[in-house]
py3Dmol code that shows the C-alpha trace and the ligand (Angstrom):
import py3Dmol

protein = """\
ATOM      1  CA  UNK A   1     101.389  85.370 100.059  1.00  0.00           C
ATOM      2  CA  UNK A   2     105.110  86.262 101.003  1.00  0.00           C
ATOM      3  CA  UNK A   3     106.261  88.725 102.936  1.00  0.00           C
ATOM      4  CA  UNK A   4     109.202  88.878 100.100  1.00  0.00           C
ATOM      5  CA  UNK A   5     106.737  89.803  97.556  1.00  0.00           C
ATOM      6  CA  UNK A   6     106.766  92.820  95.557  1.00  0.00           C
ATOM      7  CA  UNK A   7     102.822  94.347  94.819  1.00  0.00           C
ATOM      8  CA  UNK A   8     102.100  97.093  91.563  1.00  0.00           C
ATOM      9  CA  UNK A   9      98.939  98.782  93.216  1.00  0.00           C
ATOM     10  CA  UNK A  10      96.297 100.008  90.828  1.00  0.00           C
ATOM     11  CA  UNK A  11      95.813 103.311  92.529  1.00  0.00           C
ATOM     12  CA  UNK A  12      93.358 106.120  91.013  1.00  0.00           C
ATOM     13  CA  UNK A  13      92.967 108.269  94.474  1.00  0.00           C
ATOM     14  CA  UNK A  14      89.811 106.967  95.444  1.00  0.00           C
ATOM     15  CA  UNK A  15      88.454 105.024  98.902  1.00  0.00           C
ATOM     16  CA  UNK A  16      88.961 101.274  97.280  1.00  0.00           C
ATOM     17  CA  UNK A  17      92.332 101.731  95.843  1.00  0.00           C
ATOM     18  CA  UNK A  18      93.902 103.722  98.620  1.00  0.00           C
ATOM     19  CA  UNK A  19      92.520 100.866 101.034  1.00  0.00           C
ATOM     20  CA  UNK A  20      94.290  98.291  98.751  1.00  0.00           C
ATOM     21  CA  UNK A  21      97.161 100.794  98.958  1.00  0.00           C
ATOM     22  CA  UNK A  22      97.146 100.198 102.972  1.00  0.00           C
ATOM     23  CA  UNK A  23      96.333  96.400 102.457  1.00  0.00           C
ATOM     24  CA  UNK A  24      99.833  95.911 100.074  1.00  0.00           C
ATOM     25  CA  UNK A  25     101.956  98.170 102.383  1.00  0.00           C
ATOM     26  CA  UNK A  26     100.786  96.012 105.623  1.00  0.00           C
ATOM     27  CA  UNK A  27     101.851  92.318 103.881  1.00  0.00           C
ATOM     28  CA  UNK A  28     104.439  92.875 101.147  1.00  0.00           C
ATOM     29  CA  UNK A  29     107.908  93.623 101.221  1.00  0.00           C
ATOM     30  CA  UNK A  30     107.531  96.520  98.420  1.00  0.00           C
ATOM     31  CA  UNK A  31     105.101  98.568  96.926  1.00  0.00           C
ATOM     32  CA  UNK A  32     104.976 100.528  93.606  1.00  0.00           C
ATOM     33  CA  UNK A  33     102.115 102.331  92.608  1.00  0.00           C
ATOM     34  CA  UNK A  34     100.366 102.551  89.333  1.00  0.00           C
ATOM     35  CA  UNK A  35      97.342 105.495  87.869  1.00  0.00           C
ATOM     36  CA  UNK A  36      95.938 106.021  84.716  1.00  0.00           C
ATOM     37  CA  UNK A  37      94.960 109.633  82.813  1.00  0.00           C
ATOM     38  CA  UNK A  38      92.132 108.518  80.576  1.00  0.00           C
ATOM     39  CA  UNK A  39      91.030 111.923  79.883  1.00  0.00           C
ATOM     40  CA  UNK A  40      88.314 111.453  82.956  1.00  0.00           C
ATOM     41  CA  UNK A  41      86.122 114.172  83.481  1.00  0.00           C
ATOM     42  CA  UNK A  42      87.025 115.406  86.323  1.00  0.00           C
ATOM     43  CA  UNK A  43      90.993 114.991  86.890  1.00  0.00           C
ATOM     44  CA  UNK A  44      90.549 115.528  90.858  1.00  0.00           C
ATOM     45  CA  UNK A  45      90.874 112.363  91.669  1.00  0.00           C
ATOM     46  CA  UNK A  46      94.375 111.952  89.960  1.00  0.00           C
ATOM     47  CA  UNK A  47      95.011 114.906  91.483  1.00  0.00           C
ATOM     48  CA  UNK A  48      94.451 114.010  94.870  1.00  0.00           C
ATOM     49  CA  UNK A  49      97.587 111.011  94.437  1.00  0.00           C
ATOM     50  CA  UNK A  50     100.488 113.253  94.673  1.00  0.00           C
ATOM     51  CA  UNK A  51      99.086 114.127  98.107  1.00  0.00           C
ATOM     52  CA  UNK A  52      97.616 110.801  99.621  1.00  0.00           C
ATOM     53  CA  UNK A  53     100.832 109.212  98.591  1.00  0.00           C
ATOM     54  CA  UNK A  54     102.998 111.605 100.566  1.00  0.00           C
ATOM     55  CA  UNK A  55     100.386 111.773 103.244  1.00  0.00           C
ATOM     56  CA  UNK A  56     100.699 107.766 103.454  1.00  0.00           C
ATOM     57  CA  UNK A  57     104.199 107.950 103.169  1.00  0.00           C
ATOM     58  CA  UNK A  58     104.290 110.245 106.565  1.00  0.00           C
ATOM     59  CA  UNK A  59     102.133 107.709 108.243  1.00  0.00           C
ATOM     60  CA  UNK A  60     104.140 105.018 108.912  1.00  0.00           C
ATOM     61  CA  UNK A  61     107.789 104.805 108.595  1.00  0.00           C
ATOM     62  CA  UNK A  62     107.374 101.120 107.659  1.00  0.00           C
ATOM     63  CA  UNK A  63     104.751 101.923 104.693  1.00  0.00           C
ATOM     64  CA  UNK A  64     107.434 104.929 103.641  1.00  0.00           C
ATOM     65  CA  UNK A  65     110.265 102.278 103.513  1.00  0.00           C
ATOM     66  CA  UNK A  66     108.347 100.119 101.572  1.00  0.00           C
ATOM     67  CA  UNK A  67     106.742 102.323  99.208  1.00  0.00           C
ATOM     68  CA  UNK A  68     108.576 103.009  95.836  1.00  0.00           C
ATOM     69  CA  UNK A  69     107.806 104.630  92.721  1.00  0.00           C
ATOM     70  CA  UNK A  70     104.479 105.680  91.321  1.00  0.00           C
ATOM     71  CA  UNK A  71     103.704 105.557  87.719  1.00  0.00           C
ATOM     72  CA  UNK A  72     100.893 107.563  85.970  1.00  0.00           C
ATOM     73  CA  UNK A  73     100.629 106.129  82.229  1.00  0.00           C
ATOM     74  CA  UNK A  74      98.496 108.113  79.841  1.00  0.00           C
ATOM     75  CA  UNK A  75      95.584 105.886  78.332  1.00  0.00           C
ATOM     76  CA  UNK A  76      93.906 109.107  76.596  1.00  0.00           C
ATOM     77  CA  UNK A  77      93.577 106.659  73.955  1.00  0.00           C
ATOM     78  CA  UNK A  78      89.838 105.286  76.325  1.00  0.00           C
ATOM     79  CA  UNK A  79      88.485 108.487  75.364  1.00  0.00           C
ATOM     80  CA  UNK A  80      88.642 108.278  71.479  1.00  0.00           C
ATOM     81  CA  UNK A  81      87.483 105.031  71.423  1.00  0.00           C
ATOM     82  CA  UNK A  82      84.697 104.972  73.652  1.00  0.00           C
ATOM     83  CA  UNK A  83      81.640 107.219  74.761  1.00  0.00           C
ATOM     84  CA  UNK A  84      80.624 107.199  78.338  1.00  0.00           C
ATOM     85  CA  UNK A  85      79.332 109.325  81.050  1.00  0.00           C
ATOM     86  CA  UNK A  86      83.518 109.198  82.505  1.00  0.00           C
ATOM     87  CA  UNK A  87      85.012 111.074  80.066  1.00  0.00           C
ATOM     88  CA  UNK A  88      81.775 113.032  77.867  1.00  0.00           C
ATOM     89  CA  UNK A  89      79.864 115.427  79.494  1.00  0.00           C
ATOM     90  CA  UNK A  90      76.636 113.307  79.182  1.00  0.00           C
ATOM     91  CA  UNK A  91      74.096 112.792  82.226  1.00  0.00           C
ATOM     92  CA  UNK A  92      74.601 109.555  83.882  1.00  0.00           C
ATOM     93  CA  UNK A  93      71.725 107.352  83.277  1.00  0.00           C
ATOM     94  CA  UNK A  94      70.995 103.100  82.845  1.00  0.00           C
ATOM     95  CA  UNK A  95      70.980 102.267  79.551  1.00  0.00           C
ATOM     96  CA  UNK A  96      69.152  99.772  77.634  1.00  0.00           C
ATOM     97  CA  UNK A  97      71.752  96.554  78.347  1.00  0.00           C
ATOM     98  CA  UNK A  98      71.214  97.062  82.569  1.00  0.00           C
ATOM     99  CA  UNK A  99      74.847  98.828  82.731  1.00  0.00           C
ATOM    100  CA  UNK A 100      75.249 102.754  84.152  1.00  0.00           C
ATOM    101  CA  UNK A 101      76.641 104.488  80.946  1.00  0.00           C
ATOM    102  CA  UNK A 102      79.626 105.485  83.532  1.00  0.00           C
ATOM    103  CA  UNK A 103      80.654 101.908  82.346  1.00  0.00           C
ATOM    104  CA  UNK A 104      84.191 102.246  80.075  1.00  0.00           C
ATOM    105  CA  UNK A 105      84.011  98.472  78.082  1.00  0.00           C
ATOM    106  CA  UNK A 106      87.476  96.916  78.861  1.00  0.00           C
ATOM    107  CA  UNK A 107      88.499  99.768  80.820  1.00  0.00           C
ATOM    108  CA  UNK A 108      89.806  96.960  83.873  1.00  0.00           C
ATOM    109  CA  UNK A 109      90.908  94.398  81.586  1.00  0.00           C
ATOM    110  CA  UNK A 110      93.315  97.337  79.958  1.00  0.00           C
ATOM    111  CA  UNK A 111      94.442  98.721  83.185  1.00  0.00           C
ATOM    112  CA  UNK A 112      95.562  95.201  84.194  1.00  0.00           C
ATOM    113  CA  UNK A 113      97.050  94.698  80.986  1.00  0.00           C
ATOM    114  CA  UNK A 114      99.112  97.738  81.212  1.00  0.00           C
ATOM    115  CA  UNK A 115      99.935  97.281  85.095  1.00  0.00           C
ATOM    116  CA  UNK A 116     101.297  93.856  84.149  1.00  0.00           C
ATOM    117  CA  UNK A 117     103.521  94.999  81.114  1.00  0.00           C
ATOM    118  CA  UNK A 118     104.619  97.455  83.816  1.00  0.00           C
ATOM    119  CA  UNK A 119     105.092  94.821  86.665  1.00  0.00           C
ATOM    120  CA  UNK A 120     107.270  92.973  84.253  1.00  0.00           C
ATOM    121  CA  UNK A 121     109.459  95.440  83.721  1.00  0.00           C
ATOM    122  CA  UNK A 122     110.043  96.780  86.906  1.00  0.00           C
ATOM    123  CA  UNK A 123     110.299  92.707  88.701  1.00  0.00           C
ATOM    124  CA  UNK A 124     107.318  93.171  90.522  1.00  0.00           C
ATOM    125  CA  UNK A 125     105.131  89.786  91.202  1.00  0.00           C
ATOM    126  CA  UNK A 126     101.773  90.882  92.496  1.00  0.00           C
ATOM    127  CA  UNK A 127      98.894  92.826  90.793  1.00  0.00           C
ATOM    128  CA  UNK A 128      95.988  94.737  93.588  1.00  0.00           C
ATOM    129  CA  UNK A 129      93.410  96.456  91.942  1.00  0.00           C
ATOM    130  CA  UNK A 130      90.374  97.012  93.973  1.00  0.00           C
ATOM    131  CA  UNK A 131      87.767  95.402  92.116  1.00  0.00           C
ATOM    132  CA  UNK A 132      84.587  94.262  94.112  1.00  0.00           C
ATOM    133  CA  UNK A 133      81.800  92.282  93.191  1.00  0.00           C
ATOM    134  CA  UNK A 134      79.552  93.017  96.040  1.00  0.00           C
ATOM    135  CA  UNK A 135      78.349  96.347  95.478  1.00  0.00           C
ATOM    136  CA  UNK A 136      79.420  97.434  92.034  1.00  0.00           C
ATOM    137  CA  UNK A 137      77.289  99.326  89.624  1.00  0.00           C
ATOM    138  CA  UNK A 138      77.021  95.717  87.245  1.00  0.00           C
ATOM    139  CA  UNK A 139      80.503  96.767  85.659  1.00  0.00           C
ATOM    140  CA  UNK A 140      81.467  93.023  84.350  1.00  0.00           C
ATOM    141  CA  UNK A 141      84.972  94.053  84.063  1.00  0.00           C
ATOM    142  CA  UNK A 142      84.575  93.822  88.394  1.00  0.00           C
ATOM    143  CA  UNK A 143      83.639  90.170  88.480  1.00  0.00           C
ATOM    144  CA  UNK A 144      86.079  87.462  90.201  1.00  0.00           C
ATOM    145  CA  UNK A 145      85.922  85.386  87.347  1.00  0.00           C
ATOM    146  CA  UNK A 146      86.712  88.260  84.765  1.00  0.00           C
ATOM    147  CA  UNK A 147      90.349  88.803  87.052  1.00  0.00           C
ATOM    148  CA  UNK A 148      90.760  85.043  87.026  1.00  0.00           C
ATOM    149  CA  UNK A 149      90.348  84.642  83.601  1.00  0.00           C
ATOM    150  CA  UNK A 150      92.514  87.746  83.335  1.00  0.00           C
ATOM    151  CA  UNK A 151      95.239  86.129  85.359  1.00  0.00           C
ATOM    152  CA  UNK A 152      95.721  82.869  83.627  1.00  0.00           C
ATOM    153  CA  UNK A 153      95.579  85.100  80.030  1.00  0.00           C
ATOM    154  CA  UNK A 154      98.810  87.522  81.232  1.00  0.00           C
ATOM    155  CA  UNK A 155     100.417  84.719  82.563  1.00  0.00           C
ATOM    156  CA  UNK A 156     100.457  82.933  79.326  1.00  0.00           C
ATOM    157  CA  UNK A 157     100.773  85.768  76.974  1.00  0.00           C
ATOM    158  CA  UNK A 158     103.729  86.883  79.329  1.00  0.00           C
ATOM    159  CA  UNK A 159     105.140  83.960  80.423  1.00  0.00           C
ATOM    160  CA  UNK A 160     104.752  85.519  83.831  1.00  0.00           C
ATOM    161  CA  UNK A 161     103.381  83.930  87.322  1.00  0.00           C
ATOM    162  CA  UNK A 162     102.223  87.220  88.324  1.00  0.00           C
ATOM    163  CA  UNK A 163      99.100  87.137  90.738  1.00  0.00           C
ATOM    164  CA  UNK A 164      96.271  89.849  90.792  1.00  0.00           C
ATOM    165  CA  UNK A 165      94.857  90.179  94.185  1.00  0.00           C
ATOM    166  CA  UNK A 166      90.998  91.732  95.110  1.00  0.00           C
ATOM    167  CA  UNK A 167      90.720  92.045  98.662  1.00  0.00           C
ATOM    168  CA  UNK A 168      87.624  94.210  97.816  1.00  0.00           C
ATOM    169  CA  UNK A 169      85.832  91.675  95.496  1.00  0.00           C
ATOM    170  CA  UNK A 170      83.898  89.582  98.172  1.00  0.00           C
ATOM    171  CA  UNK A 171      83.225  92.699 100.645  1.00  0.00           C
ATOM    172  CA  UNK A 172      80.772  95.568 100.735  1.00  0.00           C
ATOM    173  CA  UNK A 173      81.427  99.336 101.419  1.00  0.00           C
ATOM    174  CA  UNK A 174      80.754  99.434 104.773  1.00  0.00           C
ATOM    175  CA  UNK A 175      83.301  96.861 105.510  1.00  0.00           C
ATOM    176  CA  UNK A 176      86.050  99.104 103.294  1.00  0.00           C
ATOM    177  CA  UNK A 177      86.068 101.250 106.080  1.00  0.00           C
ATOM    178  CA  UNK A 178      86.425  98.324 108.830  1.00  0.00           C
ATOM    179  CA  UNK A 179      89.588  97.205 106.763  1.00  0.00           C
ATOM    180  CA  UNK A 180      90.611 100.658 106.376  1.00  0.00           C
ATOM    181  CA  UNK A 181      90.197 100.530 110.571  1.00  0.00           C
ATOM    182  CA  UNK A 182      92.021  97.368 111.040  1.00  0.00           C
ATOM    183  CA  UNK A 183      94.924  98.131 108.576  1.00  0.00           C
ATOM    184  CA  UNK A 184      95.676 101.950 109.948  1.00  0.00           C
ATOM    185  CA  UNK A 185      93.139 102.358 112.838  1.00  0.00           C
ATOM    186  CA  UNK A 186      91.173 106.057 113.100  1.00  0.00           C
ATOM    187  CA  UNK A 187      94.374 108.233 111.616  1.00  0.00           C
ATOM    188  CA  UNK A 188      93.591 106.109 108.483  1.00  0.00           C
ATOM    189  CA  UNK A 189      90.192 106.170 108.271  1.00  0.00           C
ATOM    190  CA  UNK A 190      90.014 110.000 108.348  1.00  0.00           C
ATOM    191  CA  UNK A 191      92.768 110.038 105.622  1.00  0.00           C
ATOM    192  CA  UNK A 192      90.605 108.369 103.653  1.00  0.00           C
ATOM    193  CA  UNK A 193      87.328 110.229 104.658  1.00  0.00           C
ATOM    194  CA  UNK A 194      89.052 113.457 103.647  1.00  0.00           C
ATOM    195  CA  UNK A 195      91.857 112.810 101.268  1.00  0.00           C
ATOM    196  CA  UNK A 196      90.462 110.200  98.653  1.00  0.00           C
ATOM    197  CA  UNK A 197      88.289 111.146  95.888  1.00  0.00           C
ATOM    198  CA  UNK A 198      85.343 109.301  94.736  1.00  0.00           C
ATOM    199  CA  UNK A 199      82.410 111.671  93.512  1.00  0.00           C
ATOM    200  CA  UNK A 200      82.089 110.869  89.578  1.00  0.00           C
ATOM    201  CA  UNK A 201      80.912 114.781  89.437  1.00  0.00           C
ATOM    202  CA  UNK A 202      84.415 116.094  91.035  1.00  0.00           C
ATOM    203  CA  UNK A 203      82.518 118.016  93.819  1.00  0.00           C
ATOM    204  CA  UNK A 204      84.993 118.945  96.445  1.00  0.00           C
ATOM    205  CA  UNK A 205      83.329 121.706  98.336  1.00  0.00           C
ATOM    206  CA  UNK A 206      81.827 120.312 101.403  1.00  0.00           C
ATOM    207  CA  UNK A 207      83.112 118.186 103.866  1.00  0.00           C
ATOM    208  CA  UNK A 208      80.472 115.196 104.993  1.00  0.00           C
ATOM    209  CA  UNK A 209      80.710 112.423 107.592  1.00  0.00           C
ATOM    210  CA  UNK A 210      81.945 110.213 104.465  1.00  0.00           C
ATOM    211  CA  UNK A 211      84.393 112.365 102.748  1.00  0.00           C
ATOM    212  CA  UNK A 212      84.110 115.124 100.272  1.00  0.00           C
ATOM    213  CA  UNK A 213      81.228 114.724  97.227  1.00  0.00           C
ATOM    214  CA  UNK A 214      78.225 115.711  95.516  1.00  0.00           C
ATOM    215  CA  UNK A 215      76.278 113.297  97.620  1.00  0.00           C
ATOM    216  CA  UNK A 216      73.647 112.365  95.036  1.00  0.00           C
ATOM    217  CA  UNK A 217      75.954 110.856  92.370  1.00  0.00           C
ATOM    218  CA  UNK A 218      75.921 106.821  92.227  1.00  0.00           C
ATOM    219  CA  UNK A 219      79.768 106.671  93.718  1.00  0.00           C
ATOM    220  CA  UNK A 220      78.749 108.937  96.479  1.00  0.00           C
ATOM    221  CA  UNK A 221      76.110 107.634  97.544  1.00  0.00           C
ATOM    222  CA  UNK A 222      77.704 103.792  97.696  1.00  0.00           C
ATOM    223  CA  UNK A 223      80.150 105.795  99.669  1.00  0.00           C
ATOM    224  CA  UNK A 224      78.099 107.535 102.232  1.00  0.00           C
ATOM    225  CA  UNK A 225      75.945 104.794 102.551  1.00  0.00           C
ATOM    226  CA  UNK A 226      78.806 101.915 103.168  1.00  0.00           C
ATOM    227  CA  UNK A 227      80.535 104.770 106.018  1.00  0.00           C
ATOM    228  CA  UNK A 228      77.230 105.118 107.313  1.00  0.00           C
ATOM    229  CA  UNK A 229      76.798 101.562 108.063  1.00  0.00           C
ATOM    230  CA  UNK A 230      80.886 101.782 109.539  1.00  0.00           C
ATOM    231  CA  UNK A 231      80.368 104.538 111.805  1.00  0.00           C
ATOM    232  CA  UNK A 232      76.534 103.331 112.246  1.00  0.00           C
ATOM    233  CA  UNK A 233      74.903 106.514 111.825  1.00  0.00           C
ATOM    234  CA  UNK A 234      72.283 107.775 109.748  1.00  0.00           C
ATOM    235  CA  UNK A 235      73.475 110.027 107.112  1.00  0.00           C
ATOM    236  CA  UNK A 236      70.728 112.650 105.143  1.00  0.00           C
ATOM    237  CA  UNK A 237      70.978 111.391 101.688  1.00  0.00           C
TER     238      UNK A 237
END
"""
ligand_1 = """\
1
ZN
Zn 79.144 112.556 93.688
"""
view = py3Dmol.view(width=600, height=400)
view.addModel(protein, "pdb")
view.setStyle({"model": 0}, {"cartoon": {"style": "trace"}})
view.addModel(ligand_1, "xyz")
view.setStyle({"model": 1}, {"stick": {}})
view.zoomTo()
view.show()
């Protein structure tokens, strides 16, 4: 890890990826930023970049110096060739093979793909995505091993020594928020709360402890659940 390193942030809107946004902005010298259209459902949470990223960018004159450009790359493409509960308008339910049918197959190892034909281009030498094994929904596409494996295939398909960093994978929800505390104290905490989206519904129209949501979806409640634990309070769901 160098302080002369240059980071491509995999950055959808959400809690996780606006935390890794934080993490890259406090330890490397640049930061570029890097979202996907997939035809999702709900486009909220792409909508909600524009904003955090100028809302991050007044937060610290250090992260604004350091933050460059953001890239949105269209990947319709995930929604012609797969079915799920992220792009149909199908109830979310487990399906026979133990994995939500919110699960897109590949859809991580293609994001990473594309970030790293991007990172190549633009010089950049470090991949975050905000991948966590702890408390995912099963999604094997998560795992350490699958970015690993991921890492040494780029690399040698690219002739590349670009390195994809996780500082979600090994910790839970609750201890997001703590890095999201450490990182950018309260002022980025509430940012978070009330800026990032996360609901796989797109339900924006209350306000809870957590952030904005339906509060019953699986991504909510992960999310109200792990804040609960931060803030150590006892949230209705
Ligand atoms: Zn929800």
């Amino acid at each position: 890890m160098t302080a002369t390193s240059r980071a491509l942030v995999l950055f959808s809107g959400g809690q996780d990826s606006t935390t890794c946004l934080a993490w890259a902005l406090s330890r490397y010298a640049q930061v570029e930023t890097i979202g996907f259209d997939y035809g999702q459902r709900h486009a909220i949470e792409l909508s909600m970049r524009p904003i955090l990223l100028e809302k991050i960018r007044a937060f610290s004159s250090e992260w604004d110096g350091k933050l460059g450009e953001d890239h949105v790359i269209d990947l319709s493409l995930i929604s012609k060739i797969s079915q799920t509960a992220m792009t149909e308008d199908i109830e979310i339910e487990m399906q026979a093979n133990g994995l939500p049918n919110t699960f897109v197959p590949g859809r991580n190892l293609l994001f990473m793909t594309v970030a790293a034909t991007v990172a190549y281009r633009r010089g950049l030498d470090v991949l975050v995505g905000g991948m966590c094994e702890t408390d995912f929904s099963g999604y094997p596409d998560c795992r350490d091993d699958t970015m690993k494996a991921l890492q040494v295939a780029l690399n040698l398909g690219m002739a590349t020594s670009l390195k994809l960093e996780t500082p979600l994978m090994w910790i839970d929800k609750a201890a997001t928020w703590t890095l999201a505390q450490s990182l950018g104290g309260t002022a980025l905490v509430n940012l978070i709360r009330e800026d990032t989206h996360t609901c796989y519904l797109g339900e924006r129209g209350t306000l809870h402890d957590w952030g904005y949501g339906c509060g019953t979806c699986p991504a909510c409640a992960l999310r109200a659940r792990g804040y609960g634990e931060f803030a150590n309070i006892t949230l209705p769901l």
